[in-house]
N, C-alpha and C positions, 0 to 999 in steps of 0.2 A: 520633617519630611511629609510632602502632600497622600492622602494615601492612592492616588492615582501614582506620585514617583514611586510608593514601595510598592506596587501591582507591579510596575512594570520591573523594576527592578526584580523582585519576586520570580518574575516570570522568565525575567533574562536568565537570572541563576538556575531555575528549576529546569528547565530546558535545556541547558547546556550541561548541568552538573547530572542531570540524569543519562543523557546522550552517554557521557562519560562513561559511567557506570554500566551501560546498560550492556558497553559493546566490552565491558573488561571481560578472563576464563578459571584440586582434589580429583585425582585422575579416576578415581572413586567416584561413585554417584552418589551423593551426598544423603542422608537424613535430611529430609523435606518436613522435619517435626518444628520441634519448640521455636526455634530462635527465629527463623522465618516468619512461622506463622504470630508470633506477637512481636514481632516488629513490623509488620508491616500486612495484615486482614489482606485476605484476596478482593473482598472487596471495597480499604483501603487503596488498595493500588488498580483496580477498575477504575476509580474515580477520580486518582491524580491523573492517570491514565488521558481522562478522557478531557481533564481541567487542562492538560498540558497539548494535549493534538488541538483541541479550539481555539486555544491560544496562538499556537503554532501555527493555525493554519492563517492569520493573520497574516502574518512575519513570512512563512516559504511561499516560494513560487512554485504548489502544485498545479498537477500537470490535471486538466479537464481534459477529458478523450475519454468516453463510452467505453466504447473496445479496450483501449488500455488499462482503463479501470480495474474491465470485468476477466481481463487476462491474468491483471497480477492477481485479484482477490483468487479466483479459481485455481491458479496455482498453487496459492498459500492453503487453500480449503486443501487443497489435494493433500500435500504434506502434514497440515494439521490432522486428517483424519488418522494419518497414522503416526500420529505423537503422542503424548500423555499431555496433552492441554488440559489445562486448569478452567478455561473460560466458553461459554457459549461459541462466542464468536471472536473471533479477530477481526479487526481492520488493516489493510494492508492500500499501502498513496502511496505517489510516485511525485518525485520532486525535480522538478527540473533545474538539475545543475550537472554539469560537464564532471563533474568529482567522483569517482568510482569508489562508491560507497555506500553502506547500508543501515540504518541504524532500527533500535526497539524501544518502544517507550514504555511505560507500566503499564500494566493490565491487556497485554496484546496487541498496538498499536505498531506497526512495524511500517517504516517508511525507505522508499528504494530509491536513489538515485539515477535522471536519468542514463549518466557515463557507466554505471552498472551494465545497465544491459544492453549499450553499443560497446561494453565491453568484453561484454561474455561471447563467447562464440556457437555456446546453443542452448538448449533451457536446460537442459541436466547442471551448466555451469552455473547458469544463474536461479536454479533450483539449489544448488548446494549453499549458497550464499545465504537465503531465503530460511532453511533450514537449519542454519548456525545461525541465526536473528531469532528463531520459533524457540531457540532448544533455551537460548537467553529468559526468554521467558515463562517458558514451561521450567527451568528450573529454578526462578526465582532469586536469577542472580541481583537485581534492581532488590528487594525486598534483605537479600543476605548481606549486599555491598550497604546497606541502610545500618544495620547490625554493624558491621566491622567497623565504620565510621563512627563510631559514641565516643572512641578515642579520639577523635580530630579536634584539635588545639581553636582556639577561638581565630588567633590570627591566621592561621591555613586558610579557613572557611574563609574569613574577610579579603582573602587574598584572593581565592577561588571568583566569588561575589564579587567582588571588583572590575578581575580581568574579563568574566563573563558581560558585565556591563558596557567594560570598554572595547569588547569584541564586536558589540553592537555599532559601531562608530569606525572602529580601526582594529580589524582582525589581527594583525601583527602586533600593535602593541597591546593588544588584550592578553596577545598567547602565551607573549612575555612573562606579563605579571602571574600568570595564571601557572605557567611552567615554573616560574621563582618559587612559588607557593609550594604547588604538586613538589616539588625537589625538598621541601623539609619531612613529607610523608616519610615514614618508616619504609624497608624493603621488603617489609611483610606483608606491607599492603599491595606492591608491585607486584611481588610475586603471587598475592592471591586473585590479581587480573589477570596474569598467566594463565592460573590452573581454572577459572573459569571460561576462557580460551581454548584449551583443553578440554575440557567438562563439555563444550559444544561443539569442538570439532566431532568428540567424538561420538556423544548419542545424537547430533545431527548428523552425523555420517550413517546411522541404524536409519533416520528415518527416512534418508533420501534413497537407500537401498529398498528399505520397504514400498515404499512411492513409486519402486518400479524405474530410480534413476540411478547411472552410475556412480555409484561410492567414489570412483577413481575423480569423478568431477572435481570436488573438494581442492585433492592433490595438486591439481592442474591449474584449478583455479589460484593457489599458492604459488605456484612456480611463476606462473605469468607477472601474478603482481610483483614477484620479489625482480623477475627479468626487468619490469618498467618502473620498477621503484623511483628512476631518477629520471623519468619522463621533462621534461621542457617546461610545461606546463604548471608540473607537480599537482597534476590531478590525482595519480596512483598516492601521493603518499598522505591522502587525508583518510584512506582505508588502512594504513600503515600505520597512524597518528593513534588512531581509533582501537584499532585491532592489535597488540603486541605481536610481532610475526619474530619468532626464535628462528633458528639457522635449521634446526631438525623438522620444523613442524609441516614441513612439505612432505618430507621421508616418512614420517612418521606418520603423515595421513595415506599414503600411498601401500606400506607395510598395512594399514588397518585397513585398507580397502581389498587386499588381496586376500585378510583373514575370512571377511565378509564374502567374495566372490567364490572361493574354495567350499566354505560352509553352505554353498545354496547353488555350487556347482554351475554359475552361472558369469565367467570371467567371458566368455566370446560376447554373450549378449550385452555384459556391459559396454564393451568396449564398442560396440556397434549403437548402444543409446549415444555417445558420444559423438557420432557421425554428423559431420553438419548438414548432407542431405538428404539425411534419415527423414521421413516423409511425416514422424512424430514432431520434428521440428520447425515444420511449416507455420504454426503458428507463431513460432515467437519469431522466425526471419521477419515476417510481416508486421509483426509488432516492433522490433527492431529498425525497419524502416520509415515504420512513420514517424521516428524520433530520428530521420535523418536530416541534417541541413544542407546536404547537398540540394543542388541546383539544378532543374530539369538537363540543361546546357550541360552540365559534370556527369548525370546520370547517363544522359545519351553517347557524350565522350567515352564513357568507360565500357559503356555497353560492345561500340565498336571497337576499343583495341586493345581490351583485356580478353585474355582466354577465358571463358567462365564456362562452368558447365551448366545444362541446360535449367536446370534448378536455380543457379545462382542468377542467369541471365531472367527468369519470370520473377525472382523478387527484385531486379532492377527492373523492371516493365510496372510491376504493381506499385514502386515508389514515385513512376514517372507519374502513372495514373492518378497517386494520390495530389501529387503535385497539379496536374491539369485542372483539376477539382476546387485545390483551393483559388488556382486563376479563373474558375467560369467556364472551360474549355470542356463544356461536359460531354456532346459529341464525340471529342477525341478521345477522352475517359472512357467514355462506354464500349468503342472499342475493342481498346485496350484489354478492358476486363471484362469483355465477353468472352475472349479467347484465353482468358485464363478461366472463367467458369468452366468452359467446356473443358481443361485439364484438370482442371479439380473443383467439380460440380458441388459438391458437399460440403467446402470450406464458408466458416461463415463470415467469417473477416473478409473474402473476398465477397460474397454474395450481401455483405452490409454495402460495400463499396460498390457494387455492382447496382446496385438498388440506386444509392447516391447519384448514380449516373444520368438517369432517369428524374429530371430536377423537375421537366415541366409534365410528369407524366403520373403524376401518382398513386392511378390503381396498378399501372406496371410495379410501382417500387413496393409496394402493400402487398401485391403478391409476390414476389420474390421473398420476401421479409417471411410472409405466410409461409411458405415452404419450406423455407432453411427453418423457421421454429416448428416445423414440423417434427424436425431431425433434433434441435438444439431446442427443448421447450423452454429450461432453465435458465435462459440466458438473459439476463436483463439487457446488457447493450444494448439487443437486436429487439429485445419487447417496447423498451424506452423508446428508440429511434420510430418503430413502430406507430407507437402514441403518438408522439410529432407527429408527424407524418399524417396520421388522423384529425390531431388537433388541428395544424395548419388549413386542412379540408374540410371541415366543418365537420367531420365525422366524429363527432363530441363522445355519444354513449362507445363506439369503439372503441375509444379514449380510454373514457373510465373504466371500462371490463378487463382491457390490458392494463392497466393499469391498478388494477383491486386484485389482479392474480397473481402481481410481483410483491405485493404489501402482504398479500395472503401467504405466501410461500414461501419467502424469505426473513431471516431474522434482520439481517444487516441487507441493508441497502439508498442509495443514495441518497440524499434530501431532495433534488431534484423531482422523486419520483412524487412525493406531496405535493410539491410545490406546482408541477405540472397538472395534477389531478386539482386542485383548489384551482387553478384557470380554467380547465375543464366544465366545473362546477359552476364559478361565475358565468360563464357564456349560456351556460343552460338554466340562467338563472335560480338555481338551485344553490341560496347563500348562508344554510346553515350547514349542509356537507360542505362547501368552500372554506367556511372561516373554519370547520374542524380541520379540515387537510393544511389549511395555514397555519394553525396552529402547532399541528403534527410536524411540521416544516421546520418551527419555530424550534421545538423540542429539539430535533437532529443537528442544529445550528446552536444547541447549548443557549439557547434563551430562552428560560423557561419565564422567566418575568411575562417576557412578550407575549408566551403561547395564553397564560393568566389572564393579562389585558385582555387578547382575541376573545376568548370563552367568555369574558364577561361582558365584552360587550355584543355577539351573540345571545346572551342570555335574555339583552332587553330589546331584541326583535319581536315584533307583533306575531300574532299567531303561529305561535309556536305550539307543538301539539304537548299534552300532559309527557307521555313518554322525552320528548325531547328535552326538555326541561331537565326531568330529572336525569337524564346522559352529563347532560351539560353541569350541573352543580354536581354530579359524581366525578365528572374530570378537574373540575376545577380545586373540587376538598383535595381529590387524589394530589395535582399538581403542589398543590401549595402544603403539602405536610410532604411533599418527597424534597421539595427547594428549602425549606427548613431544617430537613435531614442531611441534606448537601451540605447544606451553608454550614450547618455547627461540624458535620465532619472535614471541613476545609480547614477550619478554622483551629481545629484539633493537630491535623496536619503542617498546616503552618507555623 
């Protein structure tokens, strides 16, 4: 076998066999000691973590959208802050496929579906979701499922590896072989996918309460899937595939939610985060829709002969809007979403879109942009769009200042954000910060080879100052004993 076939081969297994694990559920909150942590180093599982999202990102159709990016990350931040996370940061992508579903990779990687959240009916739902994905990880179920597996038979795995191969190709006959395989596991191993199932409904259920969202979300969110389990499509039942749903575990998350709303005396206000026109919810209706594929033509139909309330009728106005937009129809866009500024002047998803509108105008869309990050400073979306926005203008050093205060102040943030500043830099012919931000780009996109190359050949630029120099051979020693530290722990791994 070439070793470009066992990569990918590698890669098909590792990704699929992890998925697996990652979404199985000791009604107990386990001892986070011995067996975890020497099977599998926190930062072990950072590193497969992030050897399996670059990979990945290959292979999925993630979704590019700013705004939607910067919505799930922020929501995930939210929840995270009140979890017991093991890691700096998470990353949390959005995948476009129709399948209501959510999966966790190691080391924090957590990827949403886009049929999740046209399927949720408000963010408390798809915060609950979000939060039984975190608790997966925060409890080190991927690290403890590594441990329970030492038993698994040599022809299991090959059966596993197989059907994962041939899922690449022919999802049905892959699941097949894969499901022949899984069927000779023992029922201790099923039943210990359960109770880590359990293990997240329930201390995700502590942290969607703490987060200020309905516990009851959870419940709800169970009943719905189990009501569309046999959908047409069989979108619902790849979250069913995924997730083991028992007959009780709807009940049982609704009994735990009422334990919770009693203790903090707070059952009216949850039931009110629930509301779909709860005015907390305006963000994700809007994020919601821009993952709609209706048709300006269906949007307008519905507008006139459905009863909607007036809530529901301005997020079909602002889908029409976003629709005009991607036709050029920017005129009628701008509009549109001025009269929805003036109803909710402070929204920044509207005021991003509003900006948008303004295509031939762009000190208009720069100040709008300035304003709302008045109110929103931390928001990368609207900083990024920003940047463009500059960049396109020749407004190069506005560029880079916005763009040196989202590198500064955030840990996690997109590669984009380099890769736009390293053009920045070219334009202003300034080619030793350029080739670092390429570099730095390089790094975010898991080629550190590449980022190596760059610095060194930056290094044999003429007049370079003494300081530069030695930046440059300090990043490069740094790069090239961290890519040796990778590679022998992969290889360890593997």
């Amino acid at each position: 076998m070439s070793n470009y076939n066992f990569k990918l081969l590698f890669n098909i297994f590792l990704f699929t066999f992890l998925n697996q694990l990652t979404i199985t559920f000791a009604y107990n909150l386990p001892d986070m000691g011995s067996t975890a942590n020497t099977s599998l180093s926190y930062k072990d599982e950072r590193l497969l973590g992030e050897y399996v999202y670059l990979d990945a990102q290959k292979e999925l159709p993630i979704i590019s959208n700013d705004l939607i990016e910067d919505y799930i990350q922020t929501l995930g931040n939210k929840l995270l802050n009140n979890s017991n996370k093991h890691y700096d940061s998470f990353h949390f992508f959005l995948v476009d496929s129709q399948d209501v579903n959510a999966f966790a990779m190691p080391g924090g990687f957590v990827g949403v579906n886009r049929g999740l959240i046209t399927f949720a009916q408000n963010e408390s739902e798809l915060a609950a979701v979000l939060a039984h994905e975190i608790t997966h990880v925060n409890q080190r179920h991927i690290a403890r499922s590594f441990e329970s597996q030492k038993q698994m038979q040599l022809p299991m795995l090959a059966g596993i590896i197989a059907g994962a191969l041939l899922s690449a190709y022919s999802p049905q006959a892959g699941s097949s072989i894969m499901m022949g395989s899984m069927a000779a596991s023992s029922q201790s191993a099923i039943n210990y996918t359960r109770s880590y199932e359990e293990e997240a409904d329930r201390i995700g259920m502590s942290v969607l309460a703490k987060s200020g969202y309905s516990p009851y979300s959870m419940g709800k969110v169970f009943r719905k899937l189990e009501r569309n389990s046999y959908n047409d499509k069989g979108n619902f039942l790849k979250y069913l595939s995924t997730h083991p749903m028992s007959e009780t575990r709807a009940t049982e998350a609704t009994i735990r939610a009422d334990e919770i709303a009693i203790n903090k005396n707070k059952t009216a206000y949850f039931e009110l985060t629930n509301s779909v026109d709860n005015i907390n919810n305006l963000n994700f209706s809007l994020i919601k829709s821009l993952l709609t594929t209706d048709s300006i033509n269906d949007l307008k139909e519905s507008k006139i002969t459905e009863n909607k309330s007036a809530y529901a009728q301005d997020i079909t106005q602002f889908t029409i809007a976003n629709d005009l937009l991607k036709n050029q129809e920017y005129v009628k866009a701008n509009k549109i979403l001025r009269n929805l500024r003036l109803k909710y002047p402070n929204n920044y998803i509207i005021n991003s879109y509003y900006a948008k509108s303004f295509n031939k105008q762009p000190e208009m869309a720069l100040d709008i942009l300035n304003n709302q990050l008045k109110l929103t400073p931390n928001n990368i979306a609207l900083q990024l769009q920003y940047s463009q926005i500059a960049f396109n203008n020749n407004k190069l050093q506005l560029a880079v200042d916005t763009l040196k205060n989202i590198t500064k102040n955030h840990i996690d943030y997109p590669p984009k954000i380099n890769l736009l500043l390293a053009q920045c830099y070219d334009k202003l012919n300034q080619k030793w910060q350029a080739n670092l931000a390429y570099s730095d780009y390089s790094i975010q996109r898991g080629d550190i080879t590449g980022a190596i190359m760059q610095l060194k050949a930056t290094a044999k630029f003429d007049k370079l100052t003494s300081y530069q120099s030695k930046i440059l051979n300090y990043r490069i020693k740094d790069l090239e004993a961290k890519y040796k530290d990778r590679t022998s722990q992969m290889q360890e791994l593997i």
